[in-house]
N, C-alpha and C positions, 0 to 999 in steps of 0.2 A: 160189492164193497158194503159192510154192516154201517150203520149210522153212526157210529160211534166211533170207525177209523176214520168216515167221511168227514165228520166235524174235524178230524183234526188234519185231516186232510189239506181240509181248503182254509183253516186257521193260515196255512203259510202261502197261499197264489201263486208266488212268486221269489227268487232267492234276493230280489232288491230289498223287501222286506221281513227278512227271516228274520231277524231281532227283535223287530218291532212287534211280532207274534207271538211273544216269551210271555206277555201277560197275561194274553189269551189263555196260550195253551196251560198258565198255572191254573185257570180258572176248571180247565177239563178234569175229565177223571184222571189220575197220575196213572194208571192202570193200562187205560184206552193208550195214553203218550208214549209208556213205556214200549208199548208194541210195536209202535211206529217206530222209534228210534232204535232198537233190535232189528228192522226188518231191513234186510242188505238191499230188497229191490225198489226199496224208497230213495227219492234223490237224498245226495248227502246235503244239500241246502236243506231239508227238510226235516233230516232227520238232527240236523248237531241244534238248532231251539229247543226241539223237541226233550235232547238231552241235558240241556242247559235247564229248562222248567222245572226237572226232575229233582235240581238241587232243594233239599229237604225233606225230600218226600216217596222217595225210591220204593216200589212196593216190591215187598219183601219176596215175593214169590217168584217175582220177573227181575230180581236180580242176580242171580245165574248166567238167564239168558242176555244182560245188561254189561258184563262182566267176559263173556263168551266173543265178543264184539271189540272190547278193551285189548284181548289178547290176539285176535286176530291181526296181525304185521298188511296183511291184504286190506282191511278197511280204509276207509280215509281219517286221515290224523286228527282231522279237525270234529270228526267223529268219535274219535277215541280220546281226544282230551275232554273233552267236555263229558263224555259219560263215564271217565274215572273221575272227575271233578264230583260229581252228582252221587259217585257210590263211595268216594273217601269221605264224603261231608256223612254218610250213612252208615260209614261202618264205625265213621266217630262217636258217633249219637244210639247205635241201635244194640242192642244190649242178650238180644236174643242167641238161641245155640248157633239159628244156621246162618246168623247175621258174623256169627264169633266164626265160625269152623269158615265160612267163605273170605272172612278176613283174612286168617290164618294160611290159608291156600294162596290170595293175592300176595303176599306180602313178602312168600319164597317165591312166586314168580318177578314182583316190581324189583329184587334186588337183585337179579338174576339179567336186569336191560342192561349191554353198554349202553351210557345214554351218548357216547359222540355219535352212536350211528341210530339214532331215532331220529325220526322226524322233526320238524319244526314245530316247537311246538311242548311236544309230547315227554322229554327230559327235566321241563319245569314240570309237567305234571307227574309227573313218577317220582319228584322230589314232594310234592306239597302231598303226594297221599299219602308215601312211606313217612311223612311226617304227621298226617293224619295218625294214623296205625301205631305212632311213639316206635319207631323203628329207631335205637339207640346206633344203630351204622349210620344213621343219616348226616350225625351235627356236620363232617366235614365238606360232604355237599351242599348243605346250606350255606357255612360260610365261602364256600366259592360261589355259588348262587348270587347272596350278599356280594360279592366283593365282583359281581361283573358291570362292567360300564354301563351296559345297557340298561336305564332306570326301568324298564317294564319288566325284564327278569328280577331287578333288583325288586320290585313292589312283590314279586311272587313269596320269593326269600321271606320278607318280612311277613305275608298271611300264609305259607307255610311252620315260620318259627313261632307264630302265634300260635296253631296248632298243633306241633309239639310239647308249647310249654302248657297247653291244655290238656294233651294227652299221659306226660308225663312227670311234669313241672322242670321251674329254669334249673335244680339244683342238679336235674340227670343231665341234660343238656352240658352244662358246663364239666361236668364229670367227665364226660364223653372226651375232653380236652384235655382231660391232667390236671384239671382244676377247682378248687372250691367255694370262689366269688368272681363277680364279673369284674372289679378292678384287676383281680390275677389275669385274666384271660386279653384284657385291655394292654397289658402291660408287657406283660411275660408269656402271652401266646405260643405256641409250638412253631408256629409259622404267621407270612404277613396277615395270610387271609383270616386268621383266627382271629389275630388281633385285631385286624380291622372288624373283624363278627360282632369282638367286645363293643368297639368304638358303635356297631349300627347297635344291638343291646340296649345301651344307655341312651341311644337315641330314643328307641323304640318304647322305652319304660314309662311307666306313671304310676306315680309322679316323677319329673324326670331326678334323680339320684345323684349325691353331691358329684359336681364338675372336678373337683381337684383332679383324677385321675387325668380328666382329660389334659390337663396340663400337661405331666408324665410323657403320653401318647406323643407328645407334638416332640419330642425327642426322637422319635420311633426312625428305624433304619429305611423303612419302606416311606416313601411320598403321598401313596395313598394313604395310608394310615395317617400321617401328620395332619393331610388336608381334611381329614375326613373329622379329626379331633378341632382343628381349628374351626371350621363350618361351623361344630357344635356351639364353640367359646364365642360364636358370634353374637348369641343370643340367648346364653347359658346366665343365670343369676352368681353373675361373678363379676366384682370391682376392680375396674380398670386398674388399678394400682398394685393386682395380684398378678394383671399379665406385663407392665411396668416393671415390676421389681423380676419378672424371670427374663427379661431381655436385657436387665442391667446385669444380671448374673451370671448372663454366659454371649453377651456382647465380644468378649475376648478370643472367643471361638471363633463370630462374625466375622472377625477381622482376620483373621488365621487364614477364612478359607472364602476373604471377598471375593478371590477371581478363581475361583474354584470349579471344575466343570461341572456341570450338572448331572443330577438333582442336590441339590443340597440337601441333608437329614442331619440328623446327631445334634449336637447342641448346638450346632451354628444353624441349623435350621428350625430349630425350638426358638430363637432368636427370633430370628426373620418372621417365625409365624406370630409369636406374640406381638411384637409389633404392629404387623399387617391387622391385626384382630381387632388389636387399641385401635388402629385407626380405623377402621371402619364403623367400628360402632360407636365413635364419636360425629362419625357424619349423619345425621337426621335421616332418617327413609333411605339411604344408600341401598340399602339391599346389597347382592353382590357387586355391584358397581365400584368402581374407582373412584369416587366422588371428584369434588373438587378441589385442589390444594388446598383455597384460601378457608375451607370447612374445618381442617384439622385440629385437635386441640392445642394449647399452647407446648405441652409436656409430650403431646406425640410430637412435632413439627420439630424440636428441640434434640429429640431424638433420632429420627429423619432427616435431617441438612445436613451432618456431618458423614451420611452414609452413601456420598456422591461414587466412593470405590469402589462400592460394593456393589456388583453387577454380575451378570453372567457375562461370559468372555463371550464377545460375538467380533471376531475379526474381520477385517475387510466391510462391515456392517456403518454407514456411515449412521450419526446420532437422529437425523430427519429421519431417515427410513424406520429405524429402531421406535422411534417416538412413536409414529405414525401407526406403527403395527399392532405396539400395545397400547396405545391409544381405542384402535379397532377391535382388537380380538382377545382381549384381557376378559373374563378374569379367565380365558380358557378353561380345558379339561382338568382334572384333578394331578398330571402329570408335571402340571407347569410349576416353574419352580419357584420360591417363595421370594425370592431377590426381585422375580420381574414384579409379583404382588408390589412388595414396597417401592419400588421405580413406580409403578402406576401411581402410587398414593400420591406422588407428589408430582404426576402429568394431568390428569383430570381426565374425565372421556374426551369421544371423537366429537366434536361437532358437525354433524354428518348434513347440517343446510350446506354450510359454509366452505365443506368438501366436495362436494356435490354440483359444485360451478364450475369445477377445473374441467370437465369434459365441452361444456358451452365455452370457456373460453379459448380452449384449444382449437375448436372447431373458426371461435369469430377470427383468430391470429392468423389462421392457415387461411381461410376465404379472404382475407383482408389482404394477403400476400400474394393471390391470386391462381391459388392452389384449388385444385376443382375437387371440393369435399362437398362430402353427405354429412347428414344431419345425424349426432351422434345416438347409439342404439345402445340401451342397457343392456348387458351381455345376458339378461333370464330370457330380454325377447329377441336375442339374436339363437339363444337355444330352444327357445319357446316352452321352457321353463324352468322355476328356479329363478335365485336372486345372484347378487355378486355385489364386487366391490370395485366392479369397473364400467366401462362405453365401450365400442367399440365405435371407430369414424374411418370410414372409407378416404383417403386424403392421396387424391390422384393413381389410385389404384393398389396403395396400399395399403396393408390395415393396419390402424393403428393402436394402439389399449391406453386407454387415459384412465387414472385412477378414481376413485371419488372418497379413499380415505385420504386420500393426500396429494400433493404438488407431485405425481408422476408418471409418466408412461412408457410404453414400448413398445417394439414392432417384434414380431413373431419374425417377419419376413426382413428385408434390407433396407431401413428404412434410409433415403438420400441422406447427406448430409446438410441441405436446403430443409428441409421437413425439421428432422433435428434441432437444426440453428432455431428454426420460428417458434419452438415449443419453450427450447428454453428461455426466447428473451420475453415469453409470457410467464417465466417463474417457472417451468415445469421442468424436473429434474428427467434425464432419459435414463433407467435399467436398462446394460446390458445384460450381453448373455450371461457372462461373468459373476456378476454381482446379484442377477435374478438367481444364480445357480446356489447363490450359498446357503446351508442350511440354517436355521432359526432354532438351535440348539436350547432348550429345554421351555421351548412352549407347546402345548399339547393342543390341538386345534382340530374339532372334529372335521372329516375331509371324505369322501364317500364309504364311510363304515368304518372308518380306522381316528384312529385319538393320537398319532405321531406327529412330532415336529415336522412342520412343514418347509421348504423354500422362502427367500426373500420375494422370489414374483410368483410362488403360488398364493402369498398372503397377502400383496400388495390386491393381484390380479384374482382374485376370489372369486369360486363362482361352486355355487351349492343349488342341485338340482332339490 
Protein backbone atom coordinates (compact mmCIF):
# COMPACT_ATOMS: atom_id res chain seq x y z
CA UNK A 1 0.00 0.00 0.00
CA UNK A 2 1.66 3.74 -1.22
CA UNK A 3 1.70 6.39 1.59
CA UNK A 4 -0.69 8.27 0.36
CA UNK A 5 -3.74 5.56 0.30
CA UNK A 6 -2.29 4.60 3.86
CA UNK A 7 -3.02 8.09 5.21
CA UNK A 8 -6.29 7.87 4.14
CA UNK A 9 -6.57 4.69 4.99
CA UNK A 10 -6.19 4.86 8.65
CA UNK A 11 -7.85 8.54 8.56
CA UNK A 12 -11.17 6.12 9.10
CA UNK A 13 -10.05 3.03 11.87
CA UNK A 14 -12.98 2.19 12.36
CA UNK A 15 -17.00 2.59 10.88
CA UNK A 16 -17.93 4.09 14.73
CA UNK A 17 -16.14 7.06 13.42
CA UNK A 18 -16.50 7.45 9.62
CA UNK A 19 -17.95 10.99 10.00
CA UNK A 20 -15.84 12.21 12.40
CA UNK A 21 -12.96 11.72 9.67
CA UNK A 22 -14.60 14.04 6.96
CA UNK A 23 -12.19 16.75 8.35
CA UNK A 24 -9.38 14.97 8.08
CA UNK A 25 -9.84 13.40 4.98
CA UNK A 26 -10.59 17.29 3.45
CA UNK A 27 -7.40 18.11 4.68
CA UNK A 28 -5.72 15.11 2.32
CA UNK A 29 -4.94 15.30 -1.31
CA UNK A 30 -8.70 15.18 -2.87
CA UNK A 31 -6.91 13.10 -5.62
CA UNK A 32 -5.29 10.47 -2.93
CA UNK A 33 -9.54 10.34 -1.40
CA UNK A 34 -10.94 10.12 -4.72
CA UNK A 35 -9.23 6.67 -5.26
CA UNK A 36 -10.17 5.27 -2.14
CA UNK A 37 -13.71 6.04 -2.66
CA UNK A 38 -13.66 4.48 -6.37
CA UNK A 39 -12.10 1.44 -5.02
CA UNK A 40 -14.95 -1.36 -4.62
CA UNK A 41 -12.52 -3.47 -2.51
CA UNK A 42 -12.53 -0.79 0.27
CA UNK A 43 -15.01 -1.18 3.15
CA UNK A 44 -18.14 0.81 2.21
CA UNK A 45 -17.78 2.59 5.88
CA UNK A 46 -14.63 3.80 4.34
CA UNK A 47 -15.15 4.60 1.47
CA UNK A 48 -18.91 6.88 1.70
CA UNK A 49 -16.46 10.01 4.18
CA UNK A 50 -14.28 9.56 1.88
CA UNK A 51 -16.99 10.59 -0.71
CA UNK A 52 -18.68 12.98 1.36
CA UNK A 53 -15.00 15.07 1.69
CA UNK A 54 -14.93 15.31 -1.95
CA UNK A 55 -17.92 17.84 -1.90
CA UNK A 56 -16.14 20.84 -3.71
CA UNK A 57 -13.47 19.56 -4.85
CA UNK A 58 -13.92 16.41 -7.28
CA UNK A 59 -10.59 16.16 -9.33
CA UNK A 60 -11.49 16.32 -12.60
CA UNK A 61 -9.58 13.51 -14.02
CA UNK A 62 -11.02 10.79 -11.31
CA UNK A 63 -14.39 11.87 -12.01
CA UNK A 64 -15.30 9.36 -14.62
CA UNK A 65 -13.98 6.82 -12.42
CA UNK A 66 -16.18 8.69 -9.45
CA UNK A 67 -19.33 8.64 -11.76
CA UNK A 68 -18.66 4.68 -12.91
CA UNK A 69 -19.47 3.74 -9.23
CA UNK A 70 -22.82 6.12 -9.09
CA UNK A 71 -24.04 4.06 -11.95
CA UNK A 72 -23.22 0.80 -10.60
CA UNK A 73 -26.96 -0.61 -9.06
CA UNK A 74 -24.26 -3.40 -7.33
CA UNK A 75 -22.43 -0.71 -5.14
CA UNK A 76 -23.78 0.18 -1.77
CA UNK A 77 -26.35 3.21 -1.78
CA UNK A 78 -24.98 4.79 0.83
CA UNK A 79 -21.91 4.94 -1.47
CA UNK A 80 -23.60 6.10 -4.24
CA UNK A 81 -25.49 8.88 -2.71
CA UNK A 82 -22.83 10.57 -1.26
CA UNK A 83 -20.43 10.47 -4.51
CA UNK A 84 -23.40 11.81 -6.87
CA UNK A 85 -23.83 14.51 -3.92
CA UNK A 86 -19.85 15.43 -4.47
CA UNK A 87 -19.97 15.29 -8.34
CA UNK A 88 -23.55 17.40 -8.74
CA UNK A 89 -22.07 20.10 -6.48
CA UNK A 90 -19.01 19.80 -9.40
CA UNK A 91 -20.79 19.71 -12.29
CA UNK A 92 -22.60 22.91 -10.88
CA UNK A 93 -19.43 24.80 -10.36
CA UNK A 94 -17.07 23.28 -13.19
CA UNK A 95 -17.10 24.90 -16.39
CA UNK A 96 -14.76 22.71 -18.36
CA UNK A 97 -15.54 20.53 -21.78
CA UNK A 98 -15.11 17.19 -19.94
CA UNK A 99 -16.78 18.57 -16.87
CA UNK A 100 -19.72 19.71 -19.62
CA UNK A 101 -19.86 16.38 -21.89
CA UNK A 102 -19.72 14.12 -18.41
CA UNK A 103 -22.70 16.13 -17.22
CA UNK A 104 -24.39 15.82 -20.30
CA UNK A 105 -24.01 11.89 -20.25
CA UNK A 106 -25.12 11.80 -16.36
CA UNK A 107 -28.16 13.58 -16.87
CA UNK A 108 -29.72 11.00 -19.68
CA UNK A 109 -28.88 8.35 -17.44
CA UNK A 110 -30.32 10.22 -13.71
CA UNK A 111 -33.73 10.59 -15.83
CA UNK A 112 -33.76 7.48 -17.12
CA UNK A 113 -34.02 5.93 -12.64
CA UNK A 114 -37.49 4.87 -11.50
CA UNK A 115 -36.85 6.21 -8.32
CA UNK A 116 -39.66 3.99 -6.47
CA UNK A 117 -37.24 1.13 -7.00
CA UNK A 118 -33.95 2.83 -5.79
CA UNK A 119 -32.54 2.42 -2.79
CA UNK A 120 -32.96 4.29 0.29
CA UNK A 121 -31.65 7.00 0.02
CA UNK A 122 -30.64 7.31 -3.56
CA UNK A 123 -34.19 9.11 -5.18
CA UNK A 124 -33.55 12.15 -3.08
CA UNK A 125 -30.19 12.15 -4.65
CA UNK A 126 -31.09 11.84 -8.29
CA UNK A 127 -33.66 14.55 -7.50
CA UNK A 128 -31.11 17.25 -5.96
CA UNK A 129 -28.37 16.45 -8.93
CA UNK A 130 -30.94 16.56 -11.95
CA UNK A 131 -31.60 19.69 -10.13
CA UNK A 132 -27.94 20.53 -9.85
CA UNK A 133 -27.71 19.94 -13.80
CA UNK A 134 -31.24 22.77 -14.12
CA UNK A 135 -32.95 19.50 -15.57
CA UNK A 136 -36.29 21.64 -16.47
CA UNK A 137 -38.20 17.73 -16.08
CA UNK A 138 -37.48 17.89 -12.59
CA UNK A 139 -39.92 20.88 -10.97
CA UNK A 140 -42.56 18.20 -10.48
CA UNK A 141 -40.50 15.98 -8.55
CA UNK A 142 -39.48 18.43 -6.34
CA UNK A 143 -42.68 19.63 -5.50
CA UNK A 144 -43.57 15.97 -4.44
CA UNK A 145 -40.25 15.88 -2.79
CA UNK A 146 -41.58 19.19 -1.05
CA UNK A 147 -44.87 17.91 -0.31
CA UNK A 148 -43.51 14.53 1.57
CA UNK A 149 -44.14 14.30 5.35
CA UNK A 150 -41.01 13.22 6.19
CA UNK A 151 -39.11 16.66 7.21
CA UNK A 152 -35.54 15.19 6.10
CA UNK A 153 -36.74 14.59 2.52
CA UNK A 154 -38.69 17.68 2.89
CA UNK A 155 -34.93 19.71 3.78
CA UNK A 156 -33.57 17.74 0.50
CA UNK A 157 -36.46 19.49 -1.57
CA UNK A 158 -35.51 22.76 -0.42
CA UNK A 159 -31.33 22.41 -1.10
CA UNK A 160 -32.28 20.90 -4.23
CA UNK A 161 -34.65 23.79 -5.37
CA UNK A 162 -32.04 26.12 -4.19
CA UNK A 163 -29.97 24.58 -6.71
CA UNK A 164 -32.14 24.75 -9.49
CA UNK A 165 -32.98 28.31 -9.05
CA UNK A 166 -29.07 28.71 -9.14
CA UNK A 167 -28.80 26.75 -12.14
CA UNK A 168 -31.44 28.14 -13.90
CA UNK A 169 -33.49 30.88 -12.05
CA UNK A 170 -37.12 30.83 -10.17
CA UNK A 171 -38.77 32.16 -13.45
CA UNK A 172 -37.90 28.52 -15.47
CA UNK A 173 -38.85 26.75 -12.39
CA UNK A 174 -42.24 28.17 -12.20
CA UNK A 175 -42.62 27.95 -16.16
CA UNK A 176 -42.04 24.40 -15.75
CA UNK A 177 -45.74 24.61 -14.08
CA UNK A 178 -47.89 26.73 -16.49
CA UNK A 179 -46.98 29.69 -14.67
CA UNK A 180 -45.49 33.20 -14.45
CA UNK A 181 -45.34 34.27 -10.53
CA UNK A 182 -45.15 32.44 -7.49
CA UNK A 183 -48.52 33.71 -6.19
CA UNK A 184 -50.15 32.05 -9.59
CA UNK A 185 -48.49 28.70 -8.55
CA UNK A 186 -49.72 29.39 -4.79
CA UNK A 187 -53.03 29.75 -5.79
CA UNK A 188 -53.94 28.23 -9.06
CA UNK A 189 -51.30 25.33 -9.19
CA UNK A 190 -52.08 22.31 -11.52
CA UNK A 191 -52.28 20.04 -8.68
CA UNK A 192 -52.14 20.04 -4.52
CA UNK A 193 -48.41 19.44 -4.65
CA UNK A 194 -47.65 22.39 -6.89
CA UNK A 195 -49.46 24.57 -4.80
CA UNK A 196 -48.26 23.52 -1.89
CA UNK A 197 -44.44 24.05 -3.78
CA UNK A 198 -45.83 27.77 -4.12
CA UNK A 199 -46.71 27.78 -0.40
CA UNK A 200 -42.70 26.11 0.62
CA UNK A 201 -41.35 29.04 -2.18
CA UNK A 202 -42.61 31.83 -0.18
CA UNK A 203 -41.45 30.13 2.69
CA UNK A 204 -38.22 29.53 1.40
CA UNK A 205 -37.56 33.40 -0.12
CA UNK A 206 -35.64 36.32 1.10
CA UNK A 207 -36.74 38.45 1.94
CA UNK A 208 -39.78 36.69 2.83
CA UNK A 209 -42.51 38.34 -0.07
CA UNK A 210 -45.84 39.97 0.78
CA UNK A 211 -48.11 37.22 2.81
CA UNK A 212 -51.46 38.28 1.14
CA UNK A 213 -51.31 35.39 -1.10
CA UNK A 214 -50.96 33.20 1.69
CA UNK A 215 -54.33 34.31 2.90
CA UNK A 216 -55.92 32.89 -0.70
CA UNK A 217 -54.04 29.55 0.00
CA UNK A 218 -55.92 28.98 3.39
CA UNK A 219 -59.11 28.50 1.14
CA UNK A 220 -57.21 25.74 -0.73
CA UNK A 221 -59.13 22.27 -1.56
CA UNK A 222 -56.09 20.31 -0.12
CA UNK A 223 -55.52 20.43 4.01
CA UNK A 224 -52.11 20.33 3.52
CA UNK A 225 -51.92 23.25 1.45
CA UNK A 226 -54.22 25.45 4.07
CA UNK A 227 -51.99 24.19 6.97
CA UNK A 228 -48.90 24.79 5.27
CA UNK A 229 -50.19 28.59 4.34
CA UNK A 230 -51.52 29.03 8.00
CA UNK A 231 -47.95 27.80 9.62
CA UNK A 232 -46.58 30.71 7.51
CA UNK A 233 -49.55 33.57 8.87
CA UNK A 234 -48.09 32.43 12.24
CA UNK A 235 -45.29 34.61 11.98
CA UNK A 236 -45.78 36.37 8.69
CA UNK A 237 -45.67 40.47 9.04
CA UNK A 238 -49.46 40.62 8.96
CA UNK A 239 -52.21 42.41 11.43
CA UNK A 240 -54.30 40.53 13.18
CA UNK A 241 -57.11 42.33 11.95
CA UNK A 242 -56.36 41.12 8.32
CA UNK A 243 -56.82 37.52 9.38
CA UNK A 244 -60.06 38.95 11.79
CA UNK A 245 -61.91 40.46 8.92
CA UNK A 246 -61.33 37.08 6.63
CA UNK A 247 -63.01 34.84 9.41
CA UNK A 248 -65.80 37.45 9.68
CA UNK A 249 -66.21 37.04 5.96
CA UNK A 250 -66.81 33.60 5.37
CA UNK A 251 -67.89 32.63 9.20
CA UNK A 252 -71.23 31.91 7.22
CA UNK A 253 -69.49 28.98 5.55
CA UNK A 254 -68.37 27.89 9.15
CA UNK A 255 -71.49 27.52 10.18
CA UNK A 256 -72.80 25.65 7.04
CA UNK A 257 -70.48 23.01 7.39
CA UNK A 258 -69.91 22.95 11.55
CA UNK A 259 -70.50 19.15 11.86
CA UNK A 260 -69.10 18.54 8.64
CA UNK A 261 -66.86 15.29 8.07
CA UNK A 262 -63.54 15.94 7.82
CA UNK A 263 -61.19 17.65 6.55
CA UNK A 264 -62.67 20.83 6.30
CA UNK A 265 -61.19 23.23 3.22
CA UNK A 266 -62.83 25.74 1.09
CA UNK A 267 -64.04 28.86 2.89
CA UNK A 268 -65.19 27.18 6.02
CA UNK A 269 -61.92 26.19 6.43
CA UNK A 270 -60.13 29.51 5.42
CA UNK A 271 -62.32 30.49 8.60
CA UNK A 272 -61.25 28.07 11.04
CA UNK A 273 -57.70 28.59 9.97
CA UNK A 274 -57.66 32.40 10.31
CA UNK A 275 -58.91 32.23 13.47
CA UNK A 276 -56.78 29.51 14.85
CA UNK A 277 -53.79 31.86 13.47
CA UNK A 278 -55.21 35.00 15.45
CA UNK A 279 -55.12 32.98 18.20
CA UNK A 280 -52.23 31.90 18.52
CA UNK A 281 -50.18 34.56 17.95
CA UNK A 282 -51.86 36.52 20.43
CA UNK A 283 -50.42 33.90 22.94
CA UNK A 284 -46.85 35.17 23.99
CA UNK A 285 -44.09 32.33 23.15
CA UNK A 286 -46.90 29.58 22.25
CA UNK A 287 -45.05 28.40 19.50
CA UNK A 288 -47.24 25.53 18.20
CA UNK A 289 -48.83 24.92 21.40
CA UNK A 290 -52.45 25.44 22.25
CA UNK A 291 -51.72 27.98 24.85
CA UNK A 292 -54.00 28.81 27.46
CA UNK A 293 -57.54 29.80 27.19
CA UNK A 294 -57.29 32.64 29.74
CA UNK A 295 -54.16 34.01 27.19
CA UNK A 296 -56.60 34.74 24.36
CA UNK A 297 -57.31 38.18 23.14
CA UNK A 298 -60.47 39.81 23.85
CA UNK A 299 -61.57 40.01 19.95
CA UNK A 300 -60.25 36.39 19.35
CA UNK A 301 -62.24 34.82 22.67
CA UNK A 302 -65.26 36.88 21.23
CA UNK A 303 -65.07 35.05 18.25
CA UNK A 304 -64.32 31.59 19.74
CA UNK A 305 -67.39 31.12 22.47
CA UNK A 306 -69.98 31.23 20.18
CA UNK A 307 -68.22 28.37 18.03
CA UNK A 308 -69.20 25.65 20.74
CA UNK A 309 -70.97 23.59 17.38
CA UNK A 310 -68.66 23.74 15.52
CA UNK A 311 -66.75 20.33 15.84
CA UNK A 312 -65.89 17.48 14.10
CA UNK A 313 -68.53 14.93 14.46
CA UNK A 314 -67.03 12.24 16.75
CA UNK A 315 -70.03 9.86 17.75
CA UNK A 316 -70.25 7.58 20.52
CA UNK A 317 -66.75 9.80 21.55
CA UNK A 318 -67.66 11.01 25.10
CA UNK A 319 -66.44 14.92 25.72
CA UNK A 320 -63.62 13.74 28.68
CA UNK A 321 -62.02 11.40 26.46
CA UNK A 322 -62.18 13.96 23.32
CA UNK A 323 -60.76 16.78 25.73
CA UNK A 324 -58.19 14.55 26.99
CA UNK A 325 -56.84 13.60 23.52
CA UNK A 326 -56.53 17.00 22.17
CA UNK A 327 -55.42 18.13 25.15
CA UNK A 328 -52.35 15.32 24.58
CA UNK A 329 -51.72 15.12 20.91
CA UNK A 330 -52.83 18.56 19.30
CA UNK A 331 -51.49 20.23 17.34
CA UNK A 332 -50.92 16.86 15.47
CA UNK A 333 -49.79 16.24 11.79
CA UNK A 334 -50.68 18.53 9.11
CA UNK A 335 -53.90 16.27 8.29
CA UNK A 336 -55.74 17.39 11.31
CA UNK A 337 -58.41 19.31 10.95
CA UNK A 338 -58.78 22.90 11.58
CA UNK A 339 -62.00 22.70 13.92
CA UNK A 340 -59.91 20.51 16.38
CA UNK A 341 -57.12 23.51 16.15
CA UNK A 342 -59.91 25.91 17.50
CA UNK A 343 -61.49 23.30 20.19
CA UNK A 344 -57.76 23.34 21.55
CA UNK A 345 -57.55 27.14 21.64
CA UNK A 346 -60.04 27.12 24.08
CA UNK A 347 -58.95 23.72 26.20
CA UNK A 348 -55.29 24.68 27.10
CA UNK A 349 -52.52 21.89 27.04
CA UNK A 350 -52.26 18.61 29.00
CA UNK A 351 -50.86 19.12 32.37
CA UNK A 352 -48.97 15.99 32.21
CA UNK A 353 -47.74 16.29 36.42
CA UNK A 354 -51.15 16.24 37.19
CA UNK A 355 -51.89 13.25 34.72
CA UNK A 356 -49.29 11.29 35.67
CA UNK A 357 -50.84 10.30 39.21
CA UNK A 358 -53.69 8.29 37.90
CA UNK A 359 -51.39 5.21 37.49
CA UNK A 360 -50.05 5.62 41.63
CA UNK A 361 -53.45 6.11 42.31
CA UNK A 362 -54.91 3.16 40.70
CA UNK A 363 -52.41 1.04 41.92
CA UNK A 364 -52.88 2.57 46.01
CA UNK A 365 -57.11 1.80 45.38
CA UNK A 366 -56.50 -1.72 44.19
CA UNK A 367 -53.80 -2.61 47.15
CA UNK A 368 -56.10 -0.68 49.65
CA UNK A 369 -58.78 -3.14 48.43
CA UNK A 370 -56.62 -5.99 48.97
CA UNK A 371 -55.94 -6.90 45.51
CA UNK A 372 -52.26 -8.24 45.08
CA UNK A 373 -50.89 -5.65 42.66
CA UNK A 374 -47.37 -4.57 41.34
CA UNK A 375 -45.97 -1.43 41.37
CA UNK A 376 -46.99 0.32 38.17
CA UNK A 377 -44.43 0.19 34.96
CA UNK A 378 -44.29 2.85 32.30
CA UNK A 379 -45.17 1.03 29.08
CA UNK A 380 -41.37 2.44 27.20
CA UNK A 381 -40.01 0.09 30.21
CA UNK A 382 -42.26 -2.60 29.87
CA UNK A 383 -41.12 -2.64 25.98
CA UNK A 384 -37.86 -1.42 26.99
CA UNK A 385 -38.09 1.23 24.86
CA UNK A 386 -39.92 4.07 23.73
CA UNK A 387 -42.31 6.30 25.59
CA UNK A 388 -46.22 6.27 25.92
CA UNK A 389 -49.07 7.72 27.46
CA UNK A 390 -49.84 5.05 29.77
CA UNK A 391 -48.55 2.14 33.07
CA UNK A 392 -49.12 -0.92 32.95
CA UNK A 393 -50.11 -2.69 36.71
CA UNK A 394 -50.23 -6.27 37.18
CA UNK A 395 -53.55 -6.13 39.60
CA UNK A 396 -53.94 -10.03 40.74
CA UNK A 397 -52.93 -11.28 37.41
CA UNK A 398 -54.33 -9.15 35.28
CA UNK A 399 -52.95 -6.49 33.29
CA UNK A 400 -54.11 -3.46 33.54
CA UNK A 401 -53.38 0.06 31.28
CA UNK A 402 -53.95 3.15 33.38
CA UNK A 403 -53.66 6.31 31.31
CA UNK A 404 -51.50 9.25 32.32
CA UNK A 405 -53.25 11.85 29.86
CA UNK A 406 -56.18 11.44 31.66
CA UNK A 407 -58.68 9.68 34.32
CA UNK A 408 -58.65 6.08 32.24
CA UNK A 409 -57.82 2.75 31.85
CA UNK A 410 -58.29 -0.69 30.45
CA UNK A 411 -57.73 -4.30 30.47
CA UNK A 412 -56.61 -5.94 27.11
CA UNK A 413 -57.68 -9.22 28.95
CA UNK A 414 -61.21 -9.61 31.23
CA UNK A 415 -60.82 -7.56 33.52
CA UNK A 416 -63.47 -8.62 37.01
CA UNK A 417 -65.93 -6.59 37.62
CA UNK A 418 -64.42 -6.14 41.32
CA UNK A 419 -61.18 -4.46 39.62
CA UNK A 420 -63.47 -2.35 37.56
CA UNK A 421 -65.72 -1.16 40.37
CA UNK A 422 -62.18 -0.02 42.53
CA UNK A 423 -60.93 2.02 39.45
CA UNK A 424 -63.89 3.90 39.10
CA UNK A 425 -64.78 4.85 42.60
CA UNK A 426 -60.96 6.49 42.38
CA UNK A 427 -62.32 8.62 39.40
CA UNK A 428 -61.10 6.54 36.65
CA UNK A 429 -63.19 6.06 33.72
CA UNK A 430 -62.78 2.15 32.20
CA UNK A 431 -62.46 1.99 27.86
CA UNK A 432 -64.07 -0.77 26.66
CA UNK A 433 -63.58 -2.60 23.61
CA UNK A 434 -66.29 -0.76 22.05
CA UNK A 435 -65.40 2.73 22.57
CA UNK A 436 -61.34 2.05 22.49
CA UNK A 437 -62.40 0.83 18.92
CA UNK A 438 -63.70 3.99 17.54
CA UNK A 439 -61.89 5.95 15.29
CA UNK A 440 -60.59 9.57 16.04
CA UNK A 441 -61.75 10.95 12.73
CA UNK A 442 -59.63 13.84 11.32
CA UNK A 443 -56.59 13.98 13.67
CA UNK A 444 -53.54 13.04 12.07
CA UNK A 445 -51.15 11.45 14.78
CA UNK A 446 -47.81 10.26 13.84
CA UNK A 447 -47.97 6.22 14.81
CA UNK A 448 -45.01 3.80 13.49
CA UNK A 449 -44.38 5.54 9.96
CA UNK A 450 -47.91 6.41 9.19
CA UNK A 451 -49.63 10.24 9.86
CA UNK A 452 -53.51 8.55 10.00
CA UNK A 453 -56.25 8.94 12.29
CA UNK A 454 -55.77 6.81 14.97
CA UNK A 455 -58.31 4.74 17.58
CA UNK A 456 -59.78 6.19 20.87
CA UNK A 457 -57.31 3.59 22.94
CA UNK A 458 -54.56 3.78 20.49
CA UNK A 459 -54.47 7.48 21.71
CA UNK A 460 -55.60 7.21 25.06
CA UNK A 461 -53.00 4.11 25.37
CA UNK A 462 -49.97 5.63 23.31
CA UNK A 463 -46.90 3.99 23.03
CA UNK A 464 -44.12 5.14 20.34
CA UNK A 465 -41.06 3.14 20.18
Amino acid sequence: MDLARKQVISAIPNASISSQAIPVLRRLDPADVARVAADESVEWWRRQPCALSLEGRVPEALAPALWARVKDDGDVAEVRVALLAALGTWWAEARSPAATKLADQALKWLRTRPLDTLPYGMDQAVILARSQLGDLEVADLLARLAHDPWSHRAAVAEQATAAFISARGQAALLGAFGVDDLDTLMIAGPTPHARHFGVKLWQWAKPAPDPAPLLIALHDESIIVAQAAAALLHRAALDDEVLLALFDRNQDALWVAAQAPAPLTGRAGAAAWALVVAGRRCIPAAGESEGEADELAPEVRARLDPLDAVRVPLPGVPQDVREAILRAHLPGERTTDPRFHLEGLGLGGCDLDAEAQHPGRAHAALAAAGVRVREPTPIGEVYGQGGGSYAVIDAGGTSIDVCTIGPFARSEGSASGHIVGILESVGLRFIDAELGARVFEGLGVYYFGKREPLTVGELLFYWQD
